[in-house]
C-alpha positions as CSV (number, residue, x, y, z in Angstrom):
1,X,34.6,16.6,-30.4
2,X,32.7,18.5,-33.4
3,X,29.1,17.4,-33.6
4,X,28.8,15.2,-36.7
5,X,25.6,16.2,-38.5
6,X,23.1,14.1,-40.8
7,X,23.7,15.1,-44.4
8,X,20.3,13.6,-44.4
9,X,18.6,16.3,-43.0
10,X,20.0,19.1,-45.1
11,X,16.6,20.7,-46.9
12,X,18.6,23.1,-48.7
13,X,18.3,21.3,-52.4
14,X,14.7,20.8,-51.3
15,X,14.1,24.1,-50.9
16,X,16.2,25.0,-54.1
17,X,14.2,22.9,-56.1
18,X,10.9,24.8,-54.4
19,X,12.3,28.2,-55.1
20,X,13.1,26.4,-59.2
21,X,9.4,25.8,-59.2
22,X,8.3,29.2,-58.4
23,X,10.7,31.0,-61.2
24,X,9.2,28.4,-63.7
25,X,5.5,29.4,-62.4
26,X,6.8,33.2,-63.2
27,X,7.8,32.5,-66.4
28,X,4.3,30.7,-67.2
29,X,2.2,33.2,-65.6
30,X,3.8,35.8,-67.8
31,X,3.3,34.1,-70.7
32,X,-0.6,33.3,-70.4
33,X,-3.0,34.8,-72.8
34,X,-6.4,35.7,-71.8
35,X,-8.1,31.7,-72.7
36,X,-5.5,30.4,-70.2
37,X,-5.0,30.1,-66.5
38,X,-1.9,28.7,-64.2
39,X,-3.0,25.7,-61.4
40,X,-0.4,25.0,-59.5
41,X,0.3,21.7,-57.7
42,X,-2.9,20.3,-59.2
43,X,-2.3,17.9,-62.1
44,X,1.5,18.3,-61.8
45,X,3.7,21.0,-60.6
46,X,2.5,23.4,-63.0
47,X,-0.7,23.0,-65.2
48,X,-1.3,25.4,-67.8
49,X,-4.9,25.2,-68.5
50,X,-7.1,26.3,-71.2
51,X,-11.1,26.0,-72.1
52,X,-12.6,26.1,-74.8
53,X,-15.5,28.3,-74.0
54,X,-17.9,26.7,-77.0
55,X,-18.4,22.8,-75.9
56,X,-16.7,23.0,-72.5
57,X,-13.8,20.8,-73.5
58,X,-10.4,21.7,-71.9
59,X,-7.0,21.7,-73.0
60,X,-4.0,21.1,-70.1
61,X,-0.1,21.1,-70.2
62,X,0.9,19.5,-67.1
63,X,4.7,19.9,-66.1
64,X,6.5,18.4,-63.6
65,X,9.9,20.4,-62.6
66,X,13.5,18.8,-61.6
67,X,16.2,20.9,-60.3
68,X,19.2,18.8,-61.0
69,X,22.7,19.2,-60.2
70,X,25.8,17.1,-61.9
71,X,23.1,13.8,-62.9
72,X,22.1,12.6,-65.9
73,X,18.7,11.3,-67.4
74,X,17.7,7.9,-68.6
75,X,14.7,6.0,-69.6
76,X,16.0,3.9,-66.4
77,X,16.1,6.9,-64.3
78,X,13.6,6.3,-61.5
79,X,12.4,9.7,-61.6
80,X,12.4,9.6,-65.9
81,X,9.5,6.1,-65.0
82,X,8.3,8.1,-62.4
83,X,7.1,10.6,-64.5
84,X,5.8,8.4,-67.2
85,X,4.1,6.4,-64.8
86,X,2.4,9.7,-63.5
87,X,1.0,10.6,-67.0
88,X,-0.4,6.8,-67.5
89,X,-2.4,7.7,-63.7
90,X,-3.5,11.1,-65.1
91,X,-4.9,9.6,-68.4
92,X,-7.3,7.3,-67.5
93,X,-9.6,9.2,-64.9
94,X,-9.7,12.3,-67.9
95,X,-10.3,10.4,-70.7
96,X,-12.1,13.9,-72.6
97,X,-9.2,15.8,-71.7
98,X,-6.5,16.9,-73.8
99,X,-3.6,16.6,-72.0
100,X,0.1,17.2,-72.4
101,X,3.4,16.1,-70.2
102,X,6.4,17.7,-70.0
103,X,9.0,16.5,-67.7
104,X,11.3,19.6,-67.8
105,X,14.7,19.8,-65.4
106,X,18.0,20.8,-65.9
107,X,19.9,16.8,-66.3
108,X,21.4,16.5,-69.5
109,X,20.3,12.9,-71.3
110,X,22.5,10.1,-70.6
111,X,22.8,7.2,-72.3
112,X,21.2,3.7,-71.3
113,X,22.9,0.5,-70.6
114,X,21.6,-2.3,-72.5
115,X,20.1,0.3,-75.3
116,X,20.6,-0.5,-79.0
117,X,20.0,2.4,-80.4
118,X,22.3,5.0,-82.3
119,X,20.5,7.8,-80.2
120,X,19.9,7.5,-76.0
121,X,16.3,6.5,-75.7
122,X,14.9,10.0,-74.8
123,X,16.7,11.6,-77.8
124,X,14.8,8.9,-79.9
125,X,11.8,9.1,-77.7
126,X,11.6,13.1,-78.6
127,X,12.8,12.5,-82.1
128,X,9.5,10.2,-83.1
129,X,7.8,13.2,-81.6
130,X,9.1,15.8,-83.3
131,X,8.6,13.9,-87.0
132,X,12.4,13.2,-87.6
133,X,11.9,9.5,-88.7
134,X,10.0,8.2,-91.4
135,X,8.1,6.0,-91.5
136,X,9.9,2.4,-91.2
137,X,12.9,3.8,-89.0
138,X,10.0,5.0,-86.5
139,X,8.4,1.8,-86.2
140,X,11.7,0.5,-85.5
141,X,12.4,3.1,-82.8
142,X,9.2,2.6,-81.0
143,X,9.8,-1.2,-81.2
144,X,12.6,-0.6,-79.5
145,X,12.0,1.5,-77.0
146,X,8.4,-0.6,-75.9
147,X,11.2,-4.1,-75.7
148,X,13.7,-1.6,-73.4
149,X,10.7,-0.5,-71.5
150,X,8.8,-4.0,-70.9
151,X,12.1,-5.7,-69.6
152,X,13.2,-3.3,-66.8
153,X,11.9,-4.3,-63.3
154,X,9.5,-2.2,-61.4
155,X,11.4,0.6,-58.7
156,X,10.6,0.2,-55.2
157,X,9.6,4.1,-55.5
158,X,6.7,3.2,-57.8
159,X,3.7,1.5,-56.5
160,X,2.3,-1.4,-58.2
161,X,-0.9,-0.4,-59.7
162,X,1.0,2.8,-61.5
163,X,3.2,0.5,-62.8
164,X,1.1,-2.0,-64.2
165,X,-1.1,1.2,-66.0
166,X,3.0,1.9,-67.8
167,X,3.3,-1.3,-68.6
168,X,-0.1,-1.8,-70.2
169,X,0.7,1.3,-72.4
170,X,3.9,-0.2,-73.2
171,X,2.4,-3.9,-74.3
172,X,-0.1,-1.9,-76.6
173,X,1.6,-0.1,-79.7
174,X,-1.1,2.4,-80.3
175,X,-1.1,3.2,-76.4
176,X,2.4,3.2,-76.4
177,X,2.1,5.6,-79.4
178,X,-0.1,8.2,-77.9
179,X,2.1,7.9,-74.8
180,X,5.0,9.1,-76.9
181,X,3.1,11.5,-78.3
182,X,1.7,12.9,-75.6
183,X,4.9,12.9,-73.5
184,X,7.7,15.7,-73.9
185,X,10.8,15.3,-72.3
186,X,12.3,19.5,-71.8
187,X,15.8,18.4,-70.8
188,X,19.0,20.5,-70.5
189,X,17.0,23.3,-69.1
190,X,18.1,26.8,-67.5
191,X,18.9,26.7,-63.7
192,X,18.1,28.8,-60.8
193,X,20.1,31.5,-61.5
194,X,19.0,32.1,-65.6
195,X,15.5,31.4,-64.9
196,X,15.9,34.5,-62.0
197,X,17.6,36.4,-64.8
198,X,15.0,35.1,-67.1
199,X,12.2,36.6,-65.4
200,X,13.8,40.3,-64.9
201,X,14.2,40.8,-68.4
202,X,11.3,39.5,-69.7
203,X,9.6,42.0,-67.2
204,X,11.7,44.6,-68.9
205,X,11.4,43.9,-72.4
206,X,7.1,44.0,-71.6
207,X,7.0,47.4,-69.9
208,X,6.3,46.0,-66.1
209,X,9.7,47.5,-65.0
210,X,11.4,50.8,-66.1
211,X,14.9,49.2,-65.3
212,X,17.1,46.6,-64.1
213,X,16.4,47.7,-60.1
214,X,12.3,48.2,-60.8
215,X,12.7,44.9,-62.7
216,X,14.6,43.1,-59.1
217,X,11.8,44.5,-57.1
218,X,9.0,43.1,-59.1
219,X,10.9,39.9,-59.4
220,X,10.9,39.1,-55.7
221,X,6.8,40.8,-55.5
222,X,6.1,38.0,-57.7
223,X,8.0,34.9,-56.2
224,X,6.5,36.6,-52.7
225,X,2.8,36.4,-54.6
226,X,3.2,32.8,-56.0
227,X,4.8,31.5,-52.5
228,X,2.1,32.5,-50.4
229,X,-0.4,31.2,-53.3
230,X,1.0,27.7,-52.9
231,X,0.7,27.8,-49.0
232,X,-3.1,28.5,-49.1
233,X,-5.7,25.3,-49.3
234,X,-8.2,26.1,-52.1
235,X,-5.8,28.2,-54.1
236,X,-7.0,30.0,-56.9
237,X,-5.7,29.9,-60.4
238,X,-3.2,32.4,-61.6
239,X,-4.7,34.5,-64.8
240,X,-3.5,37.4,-66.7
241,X,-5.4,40.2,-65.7
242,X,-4.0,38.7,-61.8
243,X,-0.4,39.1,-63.6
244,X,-1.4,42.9,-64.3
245,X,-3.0,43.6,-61.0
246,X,0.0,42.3,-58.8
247,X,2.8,44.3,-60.9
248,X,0.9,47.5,-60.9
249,X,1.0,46.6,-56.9
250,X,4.7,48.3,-56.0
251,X,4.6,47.1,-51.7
252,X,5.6,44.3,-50.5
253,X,5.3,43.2,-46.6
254,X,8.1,42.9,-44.4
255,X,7.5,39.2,-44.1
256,X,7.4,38.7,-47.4
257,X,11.2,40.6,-47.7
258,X,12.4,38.3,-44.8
259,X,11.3,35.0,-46.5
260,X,13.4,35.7,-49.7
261,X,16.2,36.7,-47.8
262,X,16.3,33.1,-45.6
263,X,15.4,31.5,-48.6
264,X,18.3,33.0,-50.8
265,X,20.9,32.5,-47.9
266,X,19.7,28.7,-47.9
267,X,20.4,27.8,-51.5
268,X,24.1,30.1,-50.9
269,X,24.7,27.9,-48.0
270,X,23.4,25.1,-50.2
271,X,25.8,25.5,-53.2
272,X,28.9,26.3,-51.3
273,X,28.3,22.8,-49.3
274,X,28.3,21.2,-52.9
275,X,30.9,23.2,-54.2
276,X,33.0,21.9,-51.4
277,X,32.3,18.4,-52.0
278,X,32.9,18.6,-55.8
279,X,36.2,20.2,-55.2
280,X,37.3,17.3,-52.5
């Protein structure tokens, strides 16, 4: 008899989800001016950081990344409370720091059960923020999505005193406020595949690569850079003038060649499995 495996065990979306990060760490590190710097796996996923050289105080855009595939987000999403959850914890030990969320992944919004609202409650979450209300519809809206918020029991995947930090935003209006306001949700976003595509012609259009081959090269320098950056203890930030330095660099190892290549033949093996199962 055929071996029955553990589905379990497959890693392949973990790894596809790893690989996601590093193309979205790319496409930050290319945009960087000179004031900024890319942390990675510090605050978040990717923190884009910059210092305000006069008084020492520091700006920082923290962004947590979710490869999606076929699901949906709602404010009930564990992973959407999660997040918010996450940016209550980072908040209170950096009170004189400015920072920003942004839970960006590919899931479309979905719409909540129990929700009152003509819009899902991240499309009216992102349409307070954006200044698309006035005044008396948005104190309606955040009323209404601090009473949807308050009621919905605590996930098993979120540990107690994170929680109770959410919920204390959510009982205060003015802490809820800044929450919202401090809180982008980037849904809808460009997969694995664009954000590859992404990269190789934004390092065209910029004069790194002469053409589409040069472009594929540098590509997979870059994802081999940012890789072995995230496997080191103690890493250090990624700047611009490190963004020059590694494109003007035109080697690459033969470790570094072999790494892509598993990890590419992974997510194919990956998507074919889930291509399989959609079609059954």
């Amino acid at each position: 008899m055929a071996f029955v495996s553990n589905s379990a065990r497959d890693a392949g979306p973990t790894i596809a989800g790893f690989f996601y990060q590093v193309n979205m760490s790319i496409l930050r590190w290319i945009d960087l001016e000179s004031s900024q710097r890319i942390e990675l796996e510090c605050g978040e996923d990717v923190d884009t950081v910059e210092s305000d050289g006069e008084n020492g105080a520091e700006k920082r855009l923290l962004e947590q990344l979710k490869l999606r595939s076929g699901r949906s987000l709602t404010l009930r999403s564990v992973e959407a409370l999660q997040a918010l959850a996450n940016r209550c914890v980072h908040v209170e030990p950096n009170p004189n720091t400015q920072l920003l969320f942004r839970y960006l992944t590919t899931a479309a919004i979905g719409e909540e059960t129990d929700w009152t609202g003509a819009e899902p409650g991240i499309a009216t979450w992102q349409a307070i923020r954006e200044g698309e209300y006035g005044e008396r519809p948005r104190s309606e809206a955040i009323a209404r999505l601090r009473s949807f918020l308050a009621q919905l029991p605590r996930p098993a995947k979120i540990e107690e005193p994170p929680w109770a930090l959410l919920q204390a935003a959510v009982a205060d209006e003015d802490a809820f406020f800044r929450l919202v306001m401090g809180f982008e949700w980037a849904t809808g976003q460009p997969g694995l595949d664009q954000t590859e595509a992404e990269i190789r012609s934004v390092l065209l259009q910029r004069g790194y690569a002469g053409d589409d081959a040069e472009a594929g090269f540098l590509y997979e320098h870059l994802v081999s850079y940012v890789f072995r950056s995230l496997s080191r203890k103690g890493r250090a930030p990624l700047t611009a003038a490190d963004l020059a330095a590694t494109c003007a660099q035109r080697t690459r190892s033969a470790n570094d060649d072999e790494l892509i290549t598993l990890i590419r033949a992974d997510i194919a093996q990956a998507n074919a499995r889930l291509e399989e199962v959609e079609s059954t």
